[in-house]
C-alpha positions as CSV (number, residue, x, y, z in Angstrom):
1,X,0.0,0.0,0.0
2,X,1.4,3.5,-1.0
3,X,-0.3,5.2,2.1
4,X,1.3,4.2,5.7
5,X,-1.6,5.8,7.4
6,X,-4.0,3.5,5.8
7,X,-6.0,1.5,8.8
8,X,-8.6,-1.7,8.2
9,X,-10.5,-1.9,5.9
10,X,-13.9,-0.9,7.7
11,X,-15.5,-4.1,7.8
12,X,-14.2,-8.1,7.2
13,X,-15.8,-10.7,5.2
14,X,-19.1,-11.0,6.4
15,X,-26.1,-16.7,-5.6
16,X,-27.2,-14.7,-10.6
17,X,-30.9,-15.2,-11.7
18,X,-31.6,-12.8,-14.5
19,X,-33.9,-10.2,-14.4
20,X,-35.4,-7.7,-17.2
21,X,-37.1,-4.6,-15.6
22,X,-38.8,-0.9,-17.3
23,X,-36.0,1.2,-17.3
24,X,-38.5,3.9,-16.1
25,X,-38.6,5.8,-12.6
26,X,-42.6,4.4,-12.5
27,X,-41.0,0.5,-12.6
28,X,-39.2,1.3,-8.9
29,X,-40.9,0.2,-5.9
30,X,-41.7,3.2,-4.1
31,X,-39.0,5.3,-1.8
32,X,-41.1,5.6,1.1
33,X,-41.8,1.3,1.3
34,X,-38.7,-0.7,-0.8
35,X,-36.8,-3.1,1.2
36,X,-33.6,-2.7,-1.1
37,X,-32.2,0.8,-1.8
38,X,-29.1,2.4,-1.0
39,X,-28.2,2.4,2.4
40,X,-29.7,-1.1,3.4
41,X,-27.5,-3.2,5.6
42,X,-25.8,-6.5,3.7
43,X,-24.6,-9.5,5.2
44,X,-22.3,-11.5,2.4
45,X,-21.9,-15.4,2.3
46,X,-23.1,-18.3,5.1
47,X,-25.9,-20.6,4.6
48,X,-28.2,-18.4,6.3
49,X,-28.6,-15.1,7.2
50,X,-27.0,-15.7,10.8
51,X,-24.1,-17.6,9.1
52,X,-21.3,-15.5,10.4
53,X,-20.9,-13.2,7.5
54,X,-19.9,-9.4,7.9
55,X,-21.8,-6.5,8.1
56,X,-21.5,-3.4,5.4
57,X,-24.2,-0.8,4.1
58,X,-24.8,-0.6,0.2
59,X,-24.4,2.4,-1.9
60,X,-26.1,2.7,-5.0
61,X,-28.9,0.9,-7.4
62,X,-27.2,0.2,-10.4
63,X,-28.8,-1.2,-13.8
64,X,-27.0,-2.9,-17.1
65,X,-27.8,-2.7,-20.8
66,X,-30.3,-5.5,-20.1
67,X,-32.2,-4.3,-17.6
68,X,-30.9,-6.3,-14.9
69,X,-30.7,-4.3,-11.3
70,X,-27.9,-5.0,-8.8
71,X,-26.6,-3.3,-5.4
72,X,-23.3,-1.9,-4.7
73,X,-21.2,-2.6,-2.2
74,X,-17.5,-2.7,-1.1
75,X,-15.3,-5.7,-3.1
76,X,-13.5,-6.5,0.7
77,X,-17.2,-6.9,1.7
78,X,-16.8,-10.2,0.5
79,X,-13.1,-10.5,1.5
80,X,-11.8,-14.0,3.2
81,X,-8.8,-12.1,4.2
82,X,-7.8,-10.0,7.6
83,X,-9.2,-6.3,8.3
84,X,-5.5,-5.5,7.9
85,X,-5.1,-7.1,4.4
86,X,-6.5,-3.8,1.9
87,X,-4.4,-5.3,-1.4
88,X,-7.4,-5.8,-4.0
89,X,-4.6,-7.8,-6.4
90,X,-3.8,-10.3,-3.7
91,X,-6.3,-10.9,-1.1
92,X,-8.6,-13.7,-1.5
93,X,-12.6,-13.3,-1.3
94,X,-15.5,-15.6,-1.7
95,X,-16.6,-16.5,-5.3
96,X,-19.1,-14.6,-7.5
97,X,-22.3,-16.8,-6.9
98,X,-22.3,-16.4,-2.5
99,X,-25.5,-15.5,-1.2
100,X,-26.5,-12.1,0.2
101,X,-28.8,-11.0,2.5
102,X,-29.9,-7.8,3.5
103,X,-31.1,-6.9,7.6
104,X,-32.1,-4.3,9.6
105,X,-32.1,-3.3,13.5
106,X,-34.9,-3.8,15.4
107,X,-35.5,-3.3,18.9
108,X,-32.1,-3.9,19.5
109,X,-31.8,-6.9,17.7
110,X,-31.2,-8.0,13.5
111,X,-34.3,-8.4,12.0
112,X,-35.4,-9.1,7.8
113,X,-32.5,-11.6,6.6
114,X,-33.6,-11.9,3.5
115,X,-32.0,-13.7,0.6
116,X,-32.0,-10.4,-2.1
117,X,-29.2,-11.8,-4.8
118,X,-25.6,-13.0,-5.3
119,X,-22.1,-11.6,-5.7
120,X,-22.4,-11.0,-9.4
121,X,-19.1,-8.6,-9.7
122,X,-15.9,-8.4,-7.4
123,X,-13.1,-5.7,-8.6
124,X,-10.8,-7.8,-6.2
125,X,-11.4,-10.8,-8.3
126,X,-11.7,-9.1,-11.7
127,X,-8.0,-7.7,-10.8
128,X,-7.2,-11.1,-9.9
129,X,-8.3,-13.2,-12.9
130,X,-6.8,-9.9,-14.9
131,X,-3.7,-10.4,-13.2
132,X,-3.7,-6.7,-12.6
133,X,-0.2,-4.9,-11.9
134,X,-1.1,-0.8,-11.3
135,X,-0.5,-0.8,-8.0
136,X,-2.8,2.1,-7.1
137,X,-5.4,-0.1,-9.1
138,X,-4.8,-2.8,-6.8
139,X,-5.2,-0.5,-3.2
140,X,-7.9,1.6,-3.8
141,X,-10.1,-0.4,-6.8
142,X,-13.0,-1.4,-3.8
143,X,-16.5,-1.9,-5.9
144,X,-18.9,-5.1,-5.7
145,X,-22.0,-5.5,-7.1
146,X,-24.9,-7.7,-5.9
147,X,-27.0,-9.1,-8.6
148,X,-31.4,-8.7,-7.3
149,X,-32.6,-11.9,-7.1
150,X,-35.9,-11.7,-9.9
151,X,-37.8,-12.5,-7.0
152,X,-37.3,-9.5,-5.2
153,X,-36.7,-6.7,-8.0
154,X,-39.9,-5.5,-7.5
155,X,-38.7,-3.9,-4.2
156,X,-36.2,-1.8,-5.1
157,X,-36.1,1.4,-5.1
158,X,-32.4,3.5,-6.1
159,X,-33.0,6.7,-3.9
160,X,-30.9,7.4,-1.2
161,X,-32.4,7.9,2.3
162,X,-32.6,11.1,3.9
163,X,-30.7,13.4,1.0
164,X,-32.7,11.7,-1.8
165,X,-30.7,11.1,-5.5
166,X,-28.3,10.4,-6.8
167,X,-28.4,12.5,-9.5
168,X,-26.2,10.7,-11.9
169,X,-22.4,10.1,-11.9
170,X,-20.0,12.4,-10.7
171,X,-17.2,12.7,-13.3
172,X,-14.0,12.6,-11.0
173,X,-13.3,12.7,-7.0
174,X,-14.4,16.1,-5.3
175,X,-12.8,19.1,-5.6
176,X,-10.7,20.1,-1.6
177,X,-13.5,21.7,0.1
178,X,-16.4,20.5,-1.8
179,X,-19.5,19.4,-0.1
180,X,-20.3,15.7,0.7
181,X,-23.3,13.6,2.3
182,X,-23.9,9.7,3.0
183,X,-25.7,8.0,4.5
184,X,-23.9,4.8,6.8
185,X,-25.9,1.9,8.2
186,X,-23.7,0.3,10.9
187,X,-25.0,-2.3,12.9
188,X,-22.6,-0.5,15.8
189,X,-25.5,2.4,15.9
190,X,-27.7,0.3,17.6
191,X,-30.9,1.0,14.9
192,X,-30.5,5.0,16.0
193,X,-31.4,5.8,12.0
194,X,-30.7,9.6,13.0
195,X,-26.7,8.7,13.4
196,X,-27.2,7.4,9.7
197,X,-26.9,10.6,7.9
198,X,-23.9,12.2,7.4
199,X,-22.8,15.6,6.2
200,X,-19.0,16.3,5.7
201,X,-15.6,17.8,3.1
202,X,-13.3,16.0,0.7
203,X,-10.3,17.0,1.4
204,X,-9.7,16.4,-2.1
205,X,-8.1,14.1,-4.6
206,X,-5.0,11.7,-3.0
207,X,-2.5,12.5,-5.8
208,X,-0.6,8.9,-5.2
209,X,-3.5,7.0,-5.6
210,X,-3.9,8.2,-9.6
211,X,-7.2,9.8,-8.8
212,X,-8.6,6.0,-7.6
213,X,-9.7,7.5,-4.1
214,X,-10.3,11.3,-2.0
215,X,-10.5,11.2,2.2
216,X,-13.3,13.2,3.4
217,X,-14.2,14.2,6.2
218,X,-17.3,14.3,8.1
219,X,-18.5,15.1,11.6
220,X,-19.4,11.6,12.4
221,X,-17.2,9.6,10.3
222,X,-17.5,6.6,8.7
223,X,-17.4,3.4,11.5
224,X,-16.7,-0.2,11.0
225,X,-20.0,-1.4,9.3
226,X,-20.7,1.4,7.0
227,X,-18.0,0.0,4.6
228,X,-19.7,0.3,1.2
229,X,-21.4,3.1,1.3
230,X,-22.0,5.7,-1.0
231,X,-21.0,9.3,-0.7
232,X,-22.8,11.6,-2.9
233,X,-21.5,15.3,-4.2
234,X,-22.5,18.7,-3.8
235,X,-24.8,18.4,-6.8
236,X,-26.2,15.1,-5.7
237,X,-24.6,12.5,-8.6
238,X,-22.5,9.8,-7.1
239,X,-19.3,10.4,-6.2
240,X,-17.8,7.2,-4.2
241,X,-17.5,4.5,-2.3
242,X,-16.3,4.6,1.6
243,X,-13.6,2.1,2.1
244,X,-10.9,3.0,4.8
245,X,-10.4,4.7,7.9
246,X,-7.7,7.0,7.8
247,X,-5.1,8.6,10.6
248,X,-3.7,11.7,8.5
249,X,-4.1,14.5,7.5
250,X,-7.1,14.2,10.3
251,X,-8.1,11.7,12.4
252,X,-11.4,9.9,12.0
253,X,-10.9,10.8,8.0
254,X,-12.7,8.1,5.3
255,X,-10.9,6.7,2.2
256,X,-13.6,6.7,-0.6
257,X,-12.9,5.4,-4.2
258,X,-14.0,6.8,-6.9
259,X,-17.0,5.7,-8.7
260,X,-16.8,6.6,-11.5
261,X,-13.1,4.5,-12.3
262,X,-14.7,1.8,-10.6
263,X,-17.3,1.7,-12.5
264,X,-15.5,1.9,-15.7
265,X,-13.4,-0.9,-14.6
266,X,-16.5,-3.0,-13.7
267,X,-17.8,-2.2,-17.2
268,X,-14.3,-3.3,-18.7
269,X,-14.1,-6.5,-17.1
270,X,-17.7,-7.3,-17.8
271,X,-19.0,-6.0,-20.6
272,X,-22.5,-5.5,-19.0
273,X,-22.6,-1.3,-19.9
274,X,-23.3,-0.6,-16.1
275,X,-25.0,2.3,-15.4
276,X,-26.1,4.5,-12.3
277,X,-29.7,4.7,-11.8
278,X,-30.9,7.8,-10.5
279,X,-33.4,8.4,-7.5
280,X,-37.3,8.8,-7.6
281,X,-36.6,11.6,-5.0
282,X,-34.3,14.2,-6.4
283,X,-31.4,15.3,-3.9
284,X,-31.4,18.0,-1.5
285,X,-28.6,19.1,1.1
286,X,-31.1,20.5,3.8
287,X,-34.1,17.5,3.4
288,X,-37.4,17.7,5.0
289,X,-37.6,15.5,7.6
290,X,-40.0,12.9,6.9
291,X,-44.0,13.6,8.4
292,X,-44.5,11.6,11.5
């Protein structure tokens, strides 16, 4: 790894049926009821939704030229490695194909493990079976995506709780200074779903990593668990992925990857013509609080 500050990877290692939807908003379950949309907890590999896998929090609702709908998350999601091992080229995963589940926190306790699809893309294996050699490639190229089972594509909605969006695709990593928001799902908050949104600053692109990731900054950073999710721009389009905790230049800093090379990547190594699809609720950076 080029950065010594790097820390764990926020979370440890925790089956492709196809599926042709309406590329229209109308076809999306709606915001206010889906049970899979950005933010949701997922729990990847095990027999069983108590089968010992790790906990992250999705990103974004993506669609291919097909119509088929997946979830992101973060490649070391799935990684059969330790926290400390953060080399995409190297360490090993579970196979495209493992079950995941998505939960929620319920009186204290997980409820809702419910089957939603499979590891259909892994930019840690993809590297792998590319035998990948950029180095910065290797350390900061963190993007899965989960492949919605046809049997539960009808509830999924792409909007992102709390700041609605995203927009679209932001082109490149923020600009030092801009604006960002998230939302993270950790099963360390204990259900509190008002810890969940966070508001924060890039500190702008990491030069070494060859544009592949930014640290941000945010008021409540990003805790083990919230590995995976997204982190949206100023103008509401997509801008990243969280993936590490960093010590410097602040403490309590995120790594985040960039989207939009990860997705480019994904779309190299696949062929599917992946594309970001955009919320039913259109961003704002001061949202209404839901009506009680």
């Amino acid at each position: 790894m080029k950065l010594g500050r790097k820390l764990a990877l926020l979370c440890s290692a925790l089956a492709l049926a196809a599926v042709t939807v309406p590329a229209a908003a109308s076809a999306w379950a709606p915001a206010g009821s889906a049970t899979i949309h950005p933010g949701v907890m997922t729990f990847t590999g095990g027999s069983s939704f108590l089968g010992g896998a790790g906990q992250c929090t999705a990103n974004f609702v993506f669609t291919d030229a097909s119509g088929g709908v997946y979830l992101g998350q973060a490649a070391h999601c799935s990684s059969t490695g330790s926290n400390t091992e953060t080399n995409g080229c190297s360490t090993k995963s579970l196979p495209l194909g493992s079950p995941i589940y998505s939960g929620e926190l319920v009186n204290g306790g997980i409820q809702n493990g419910t089957l939603i699809g499979t590891l259909a893309y892994n930019s840690w294996i993809a590297m792998q079976s590319a035998h990948e050699s950029n180095a910065n490639t290797c350390a900061y190229n963190d993007l899965a995506l989960i492949k919605i089972s046809s049997a539960q594509v009808a509830n999924v909605n792409p909007t992102v709780p709390f700041w609605g969006g995203p927009n679209g695709l932001a082109a490149g990593a923020a600009a030092a200074g801009g604006q960002v928001f998230s939302y993270g799902n950790s099963i360390l908050r204990l259900g509190v779903s008002a810890l969940s949104p966070k508001a924060g600053v890039s500190l702008g692109d990491l030069e070494e990593t060859g544009g592949w990731s930014e640290q941000v900054y945010t008021a409540s950073p990003g805790i083990p668990g919230d590995s995976g999710s997204g982190f949206l721009d100023a103008g509401g389009n997509a801008l990243g992925v969280l993936s590490t905790v960093e010590l410097a230049p602040l403490a309590g800093a995120n790594g985040v990857g960039t989207l939009a090379k990860e997705l480019a990547y994904a779309n190299t190594a696949t062929g599917l013509g992946l594309k970001v699809a955009t919320g039913t609720t259109p961003f704002s950076s001061v949202p209404v609080p839901p009506a009680e």
